[in-house]
Each structure stands twice: as structure tokens, then as C-alpha cells.
C-alpha positions in Angstrom: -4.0 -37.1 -13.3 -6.0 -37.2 -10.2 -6.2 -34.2 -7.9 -5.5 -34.7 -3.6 -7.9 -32.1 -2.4 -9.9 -32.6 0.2 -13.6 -34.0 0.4 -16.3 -31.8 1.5 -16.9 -34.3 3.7 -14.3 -34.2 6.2 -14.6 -32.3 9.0 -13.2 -28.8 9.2 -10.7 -27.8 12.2 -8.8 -24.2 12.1 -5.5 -24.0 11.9 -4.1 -21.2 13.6 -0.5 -22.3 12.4 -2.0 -21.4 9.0 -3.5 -18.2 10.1 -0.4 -16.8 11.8 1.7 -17.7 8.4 -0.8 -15.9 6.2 -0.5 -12.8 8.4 3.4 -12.6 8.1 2.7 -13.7 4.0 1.5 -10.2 3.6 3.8 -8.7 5.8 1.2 -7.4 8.9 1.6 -6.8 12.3 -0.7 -8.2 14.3 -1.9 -4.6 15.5 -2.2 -4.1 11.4 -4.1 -6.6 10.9 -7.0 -6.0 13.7 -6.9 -2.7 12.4 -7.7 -3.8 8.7 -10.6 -6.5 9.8 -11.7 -3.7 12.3 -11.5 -6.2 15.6 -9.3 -5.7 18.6 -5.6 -6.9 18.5 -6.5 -9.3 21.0 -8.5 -11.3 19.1 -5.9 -11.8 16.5 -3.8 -12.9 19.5 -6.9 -15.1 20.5 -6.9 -16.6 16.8 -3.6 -17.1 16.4 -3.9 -19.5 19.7 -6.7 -21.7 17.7 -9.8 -19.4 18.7 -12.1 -19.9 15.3 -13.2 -16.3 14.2 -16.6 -15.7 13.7 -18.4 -16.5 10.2 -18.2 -12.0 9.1 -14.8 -11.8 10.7 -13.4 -14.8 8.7 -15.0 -13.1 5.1 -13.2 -10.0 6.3 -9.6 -11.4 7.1 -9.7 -13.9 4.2 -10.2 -10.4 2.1 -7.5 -8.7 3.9 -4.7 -11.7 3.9 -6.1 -12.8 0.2 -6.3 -16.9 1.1 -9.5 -18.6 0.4 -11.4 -19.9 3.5 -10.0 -23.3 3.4 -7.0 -22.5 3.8 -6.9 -21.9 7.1 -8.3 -25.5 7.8 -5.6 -27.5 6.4 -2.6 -29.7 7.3 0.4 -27.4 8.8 2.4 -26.0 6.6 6.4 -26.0 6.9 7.8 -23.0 7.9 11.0 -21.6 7.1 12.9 -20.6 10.4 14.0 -17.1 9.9 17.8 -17.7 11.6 18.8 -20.0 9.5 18.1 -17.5 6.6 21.0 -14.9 5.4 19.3 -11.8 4.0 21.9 -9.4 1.8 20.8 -6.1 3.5 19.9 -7.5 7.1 20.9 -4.3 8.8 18.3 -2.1 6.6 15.2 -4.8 6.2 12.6 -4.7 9.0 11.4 -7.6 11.1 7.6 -7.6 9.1 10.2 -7.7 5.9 11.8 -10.7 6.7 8.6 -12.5 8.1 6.9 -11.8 4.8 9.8 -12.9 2.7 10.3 -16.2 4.7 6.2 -16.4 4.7 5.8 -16.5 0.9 9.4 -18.9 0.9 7.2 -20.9 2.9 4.5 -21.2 0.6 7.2 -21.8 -2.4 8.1 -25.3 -0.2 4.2 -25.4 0.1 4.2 -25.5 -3.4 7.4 -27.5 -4.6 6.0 -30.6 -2.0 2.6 -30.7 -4.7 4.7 -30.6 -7.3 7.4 -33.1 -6.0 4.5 -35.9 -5.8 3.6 -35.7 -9.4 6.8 -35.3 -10.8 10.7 -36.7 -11.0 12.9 -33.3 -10.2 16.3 -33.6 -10.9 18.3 -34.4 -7.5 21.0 -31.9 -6.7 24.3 -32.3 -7.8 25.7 -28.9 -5.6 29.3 -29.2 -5.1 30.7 -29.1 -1.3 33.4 -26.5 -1.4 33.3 -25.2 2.0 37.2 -24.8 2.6 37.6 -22.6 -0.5 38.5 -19.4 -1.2 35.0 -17.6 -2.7 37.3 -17.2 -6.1 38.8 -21.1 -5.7 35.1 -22.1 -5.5 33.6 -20.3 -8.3 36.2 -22.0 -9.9 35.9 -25.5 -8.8 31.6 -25.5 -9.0 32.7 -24.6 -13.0 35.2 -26.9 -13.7 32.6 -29.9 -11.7 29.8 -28.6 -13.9 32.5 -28.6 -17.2 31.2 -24.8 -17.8 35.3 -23.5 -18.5 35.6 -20.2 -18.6 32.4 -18.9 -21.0 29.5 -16.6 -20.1 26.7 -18.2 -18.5 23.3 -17.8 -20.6 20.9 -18.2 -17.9 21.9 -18.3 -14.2 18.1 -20.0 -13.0 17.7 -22.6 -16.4 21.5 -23.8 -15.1 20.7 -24.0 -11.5 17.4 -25.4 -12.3 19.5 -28.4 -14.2 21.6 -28.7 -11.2 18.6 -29.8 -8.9 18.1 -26.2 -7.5 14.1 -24.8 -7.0 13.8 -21.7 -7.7 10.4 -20.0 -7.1 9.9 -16.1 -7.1 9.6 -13.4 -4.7 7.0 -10.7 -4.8 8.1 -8.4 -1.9 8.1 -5.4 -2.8 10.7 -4.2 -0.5 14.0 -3.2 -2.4 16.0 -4.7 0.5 14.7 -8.4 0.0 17.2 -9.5 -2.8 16.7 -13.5 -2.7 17.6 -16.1 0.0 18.6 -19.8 0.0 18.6 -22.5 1.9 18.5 -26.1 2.4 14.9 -28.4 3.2 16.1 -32.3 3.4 18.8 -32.3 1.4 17.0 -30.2 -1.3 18.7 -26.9 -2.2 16.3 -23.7 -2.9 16.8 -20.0 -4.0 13.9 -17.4 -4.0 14.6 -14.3 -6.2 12.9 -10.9 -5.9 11.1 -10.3 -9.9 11.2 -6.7 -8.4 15.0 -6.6 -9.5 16.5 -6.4 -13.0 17.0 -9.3 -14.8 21.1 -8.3 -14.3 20.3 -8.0 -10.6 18.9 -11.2 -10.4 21.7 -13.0 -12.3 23.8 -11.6 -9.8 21.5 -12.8 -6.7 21.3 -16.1 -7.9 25.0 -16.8 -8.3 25.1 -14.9 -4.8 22.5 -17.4 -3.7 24.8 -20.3 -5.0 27.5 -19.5 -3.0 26.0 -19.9 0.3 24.5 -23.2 -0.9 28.5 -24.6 -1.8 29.9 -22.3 0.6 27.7 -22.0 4.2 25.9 -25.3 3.6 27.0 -25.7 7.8 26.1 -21.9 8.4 28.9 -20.5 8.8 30.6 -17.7 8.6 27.1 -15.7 9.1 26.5 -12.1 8.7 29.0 -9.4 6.6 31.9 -12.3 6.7 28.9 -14.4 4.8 27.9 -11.9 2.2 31.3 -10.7 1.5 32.4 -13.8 0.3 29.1 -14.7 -1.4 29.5 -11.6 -3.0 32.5 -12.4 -4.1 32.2 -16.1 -5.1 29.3 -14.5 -7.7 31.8 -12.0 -9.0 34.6 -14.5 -9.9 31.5 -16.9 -11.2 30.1 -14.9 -13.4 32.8 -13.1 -14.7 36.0 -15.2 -14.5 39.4 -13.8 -14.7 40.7 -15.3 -17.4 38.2 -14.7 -20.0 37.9 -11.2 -18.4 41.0 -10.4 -19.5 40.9 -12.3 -22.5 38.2 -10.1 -23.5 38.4 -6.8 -22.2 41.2 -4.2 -22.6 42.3 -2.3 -19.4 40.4 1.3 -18.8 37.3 1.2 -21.3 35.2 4.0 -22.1 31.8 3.7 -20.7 30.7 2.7 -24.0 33.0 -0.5 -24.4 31.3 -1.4 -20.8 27.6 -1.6 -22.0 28.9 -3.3 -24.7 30.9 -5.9 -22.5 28.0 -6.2 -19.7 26.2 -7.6 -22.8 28.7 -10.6 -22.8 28.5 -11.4 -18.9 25.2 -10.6 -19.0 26.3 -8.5 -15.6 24.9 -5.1 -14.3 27.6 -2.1 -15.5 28.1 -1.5 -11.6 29.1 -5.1 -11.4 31.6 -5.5 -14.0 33.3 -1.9 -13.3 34.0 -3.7 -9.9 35.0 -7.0 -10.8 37.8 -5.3 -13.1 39.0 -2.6 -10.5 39.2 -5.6 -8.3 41.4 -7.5 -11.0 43.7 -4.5 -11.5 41.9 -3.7 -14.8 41.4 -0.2 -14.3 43.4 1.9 -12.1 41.7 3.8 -8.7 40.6 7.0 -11.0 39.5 5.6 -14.0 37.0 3.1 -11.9 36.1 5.9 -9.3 35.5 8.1 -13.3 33.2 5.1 -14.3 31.0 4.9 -11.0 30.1 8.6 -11.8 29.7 8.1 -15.6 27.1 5.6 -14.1 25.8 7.2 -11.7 25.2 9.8 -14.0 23.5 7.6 -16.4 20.7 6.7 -14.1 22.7 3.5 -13.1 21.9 3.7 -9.4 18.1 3.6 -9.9 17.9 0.9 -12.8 20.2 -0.9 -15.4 21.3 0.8 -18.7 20.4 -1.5 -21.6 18.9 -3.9 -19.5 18.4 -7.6 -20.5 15.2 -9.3 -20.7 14.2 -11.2 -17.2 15.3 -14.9 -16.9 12.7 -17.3 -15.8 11.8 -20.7 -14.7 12.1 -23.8 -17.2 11.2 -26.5 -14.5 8.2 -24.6 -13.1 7.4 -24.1 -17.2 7.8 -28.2 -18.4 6.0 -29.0 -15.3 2.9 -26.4 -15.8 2.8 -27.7 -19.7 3.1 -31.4 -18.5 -0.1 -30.9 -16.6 -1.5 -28.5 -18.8 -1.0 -31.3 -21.4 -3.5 -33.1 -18.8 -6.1 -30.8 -18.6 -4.8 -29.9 -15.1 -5.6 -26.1 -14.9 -4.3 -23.3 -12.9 -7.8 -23.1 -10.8 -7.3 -26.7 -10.0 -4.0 -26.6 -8.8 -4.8 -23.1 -6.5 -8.2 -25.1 -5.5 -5.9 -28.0 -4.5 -3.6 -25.9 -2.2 -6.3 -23.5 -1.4 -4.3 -20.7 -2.1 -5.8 -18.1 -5.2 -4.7 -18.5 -8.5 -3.1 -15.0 -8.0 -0.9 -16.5 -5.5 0.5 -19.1 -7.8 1.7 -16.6 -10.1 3.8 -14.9 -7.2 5.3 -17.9 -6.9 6.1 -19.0 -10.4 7.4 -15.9 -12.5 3.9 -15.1 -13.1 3.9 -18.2 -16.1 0.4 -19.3 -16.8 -1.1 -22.5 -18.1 -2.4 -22.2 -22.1 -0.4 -25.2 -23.4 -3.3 -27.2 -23.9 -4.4 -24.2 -26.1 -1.6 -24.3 -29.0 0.1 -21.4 -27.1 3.3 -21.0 -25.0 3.9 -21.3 -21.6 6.5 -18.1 -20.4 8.8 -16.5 -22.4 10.5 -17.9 -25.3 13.3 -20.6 -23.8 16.7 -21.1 -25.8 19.6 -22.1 -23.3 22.1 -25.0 -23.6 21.1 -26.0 -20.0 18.6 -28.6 -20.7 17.0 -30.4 -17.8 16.8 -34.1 -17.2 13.7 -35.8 -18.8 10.9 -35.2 -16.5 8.6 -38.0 -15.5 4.7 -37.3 -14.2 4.7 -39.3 -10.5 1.2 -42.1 -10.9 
């Protein structure tokens, strides 16, 4: 397979488009950042209007942003426009927050266009059920993707199957969950690994409802979460096999059990059956303290392992399979190898070695066949 990186040759411009997205990648201000490289803000100003820095102030900020030289004398990069973007807890995530969350989703669509010219991605097949109820839609995306009424195994592996990217988050703020959105008609969801593997389940169905739900942006805001919120609720754990399963009022021990099932956070599924009448107003309000009690608020009890990616992971041992390396792809974007792994559930490339790519995969959501792109 033959690598697109550019020649030596050509001449080199700077980008300041590129500069300004690597500053909001890692979250800095520009007053941060001058203070960091030790020049005045000004001249990040100055850059960031297509002044070249200096050869010793250019080894200093690539240290500091953590982007190889060349990468600020590339192509422009598509940005994601932060307004179109609806962030869970908007209300408590700062401005630097959001501009490094929808830097590094940047550099996911960054990523996804290198891998969309070398391979055939299943196209998206993401019901339109914008005049639904949240619990009508959960319902009719399962009945359209013939899942009935059973326990999802792996929220990102059925997604993924369904033409949705999904690329990983590395902010390390607790109030990025995940965000979504469409880029020419291709749906994508960005998850925070920071999260528990329950969490995540639970932002990625979130994330699924505004793709059926808000694909024309509206309702925005609380109205927008609330139902999204909802919508993953009723998908993850529907009603009927809710009650099929579970007995009204458990002990707190029948709920780890059960979460096991839904593969839902205890939190979760102690709403979702309050909500459905299963428990009356005490025993539910009994069962958040049990939890709380339990160190629930702070992680999951008997958490599950993390899901990952199984597109990014038959891609990477596709080209691993062609001596393609991690270095080469990184070299080709000019990004560090480090920088791929925030992207890609940390999954490295030893294929090509007689070892596995990720974690162990079992899930009944296969993808299509993929094809490499000549």
C-alpha cells in the first residue's frame, strides 16, 4: 500500500489554521500558551494570523502542543464548529473544555478522511425518527435493526456495523462525556475512555439518540439531553424484558446482579425501574443511598471490562497485514504516534507479529467485509 505523505521537496508554508487547532487540542489559552513557550501573548496572536515563529520558538511550542514540526505546514484541517455540538454538562464545562474536546474530534475526522481513502466503511444505515417519542424511537431504531427486546453486547461493535465512527476521547475533564454529530452524511460519536465502560454504554446510546433524534438540531440544550437521556434508557433497557426479568423492589444485591444483564451502571437501572413503576418512591430513594454508600457516585461496582473499537481494530490489522506501521501512519498525518492512540482506544499495530490487535472481540455484531481502497 503506498503512503500520501508529502515530499521533502515541496515547499513549506505555515499554517496558522493548524497552529490555532493544536493550541485548543490541548486545551490552552492563548495567554497559557505564551507563558509555556516563554514569549509574549502577542506573538501567539501574531502566529495564529500566519506570522512563522522563529526556528527555537517553533522546537519549544512543538514541545509544548506535542505535534511534530510538519504539522503545522500542512493542508487545513476540518474543524468541528463548536455550536452545532451538544455537550451533556454544558452548564459546568469551561470554554478551553469544549475547544479541546472539539480540537481532538477534529483530529478523529483528521483521521477517519486517511482511513476512508484506503478502505470501504460501511455507509450508515441510522434511522430518521425525529417525530418520536425518545421511548417510541428506542423502539423503532430496534425493531429497524431486528435487535427485539435482548441486551445489547456491545453498544460501539453495533454502532460501528451500523456505519457510525467512533474514535476516543482523552480529555480528562469529567464533564466531557462524548459528543456526535454529522460530517457529509457520515454519522460520528467520540466517547471519553476516562469513563467506565457502563458509562460509556450509556453515552453512546445517548450519543445515538441525537443522531435519530436532533439530526436538524433541534430541540437544543436541557429539552435535548432530556430526551437523549431518555431514548438511551428505554434502549438499553426496554420495558418489556425489564419486567420480564426483574421482580419489583430488589435488594441491592439482585441489582448488581441484573446490571450484569443490561450491562448498565446500578444508578442507571435503579432509574429506569423507578421510572417504570418498578419500585415504589422509598425503596428507589433506599437504593440511591445503598449506592451511594457503596462508592457508586465515584465509580461503578462490579464494573465491566471497557468496550472498544472493531473497525479501527480490522482496519489497523488490514494494514498491519501490509507492513503499514503505526510510525508510518503518524509520519503520514504528522501527528505522533502518541496521538493516534488517543484517538483509537489506545489499540496498537503487532498483527504482523502473530499477536492481537486490542482486546479479545466476541460480539454477534459483525461488520461488513472490509475492502483496502487501490
Amino acid at each position: 500500500m503506498s503512503m500520501s505523505g508529502s515530499s521533502d521537496n515541496e515547499e513549506r508554508v505555515f499554517n496558522p489554521q493548524r497552529f490555532s487547532l493544536a493550541r485548543r487540542r490541548r486545551g490552552l489559552k492563548k495567554t497559557e500558551l505564551a507563558e509555556a513557550v516563554g514569549v509574549d501573548p502577542k506573538s501567539i496572536m501574531n502566529y495564529e494570523a500566519g506570522q512563522e515563529p522563529g526556528t527555537e520558538t517553533m522546537r519549544r511550542l512543538c514541545a509544548v502542543l506535542k505535534f511534530p514540526e510538519m504539522f503545522f505546514f500542512g493542508d487545513d484541517i476540518e474543524e468541528i464548529d463548536t455550536s452545532t455540538v451538544s455537550f451533556r454538562s454544558m452548564a459546568r464545562m469551561t470554554a478551553a473544555q469544549q475547544a479541546e474536546a472539539c480540537g481532538q474530534g477534529s483530529m478523529c475526522i483528521y483521521l477517519n478522511d486517511w482511513f476512508s481513502k484506503r478502505f470501504a466503511m460501511p455507509g450508515a444505515a441510522i434511522p430518521d425518527v425525529r417525530h418520536a417519542t425518545p421511548e417510541a424511537a428506542a423502539a423503532i431504531v430496534r425493531t429497524e435493526w431486528g435487535l427485539g427486546v435482548q441486551p445489547i453486547s456491545n453498544m460501539i461493535h453495533l454502532l460501528e456495523s451500523k456505519g457510525v465512527r467512533i474514535y476516543s476521547l482523552s480529555v480528562k475533564a469529567r464533564e466531557v462525556d462524548a459528543f456526535s454529530m454529522w460530517k457529509g452524511g457520515t454519522p460520528f460519536v467520540m466517547l471519553n475512555v476516562q469513563k467506565s465502560s457502563e458509562h460509556s454504554r450509556f453515552d453512546a446510546a445517548h450519543e445515538l439518540a441525537h443522531l435519530v433524534l436532533h439530526r436538524d438540531g433541534s430541540p437544543v440544550g436541557k429539552e435535548a439531553e432530556s430526551e437523549a437521556n431518555q431514548f438511551a434508557s428505554a434502549f438499553l433497557m426496554p420495558e418489556a424484558d425489564l419486567r420480564a426479568y426483574a421482580r419489583p423492589n430488589p435488594g441491592i444485591t439482585a441489582l448488581i446482579q441484573w446490571k450484569k444483564r443490561w450491562r448498565v451502571s446500578l444508578a442507571a437501572l435503579n432509574y429506569r425501574m423507578h421510572q417504570l413503576g418498578m419500585t415504589t418512591d422509598h425503596h428507589y430513594r433506599s437504593l440511591c443511598i445503598q449506592i451511594s454508600r457503596m462508592g457508586g457516585r465515584t465509580r461503578e461496582i462490579e464494573g465491566l471490562p471497557r468496550e472498544q473499537s472493531l473497525l479501527l481494530d480490522k482496519m489497523l490489522r488490514m494494514l498491519a497485514s501490509d507492513n503499514v506501521t503505526r510510525a508510518q501512519i503518524a509520519r503520514d498525518l504528522s501527528v505522533t504516534t502518541a496521538e493516534l492512540d488517543e484517538m483509537m482506544f489506545g489499540l496498537t499495530m503487532t498483527a504482523h507479529e502473530g499477536k492481537r490487535i486490542g482486546e479479545p472481540i466476541r460480539t454477534k455484531n459483525r461488520l461488513p467485509r472490509l475492502a483496502l481502497v487501490n
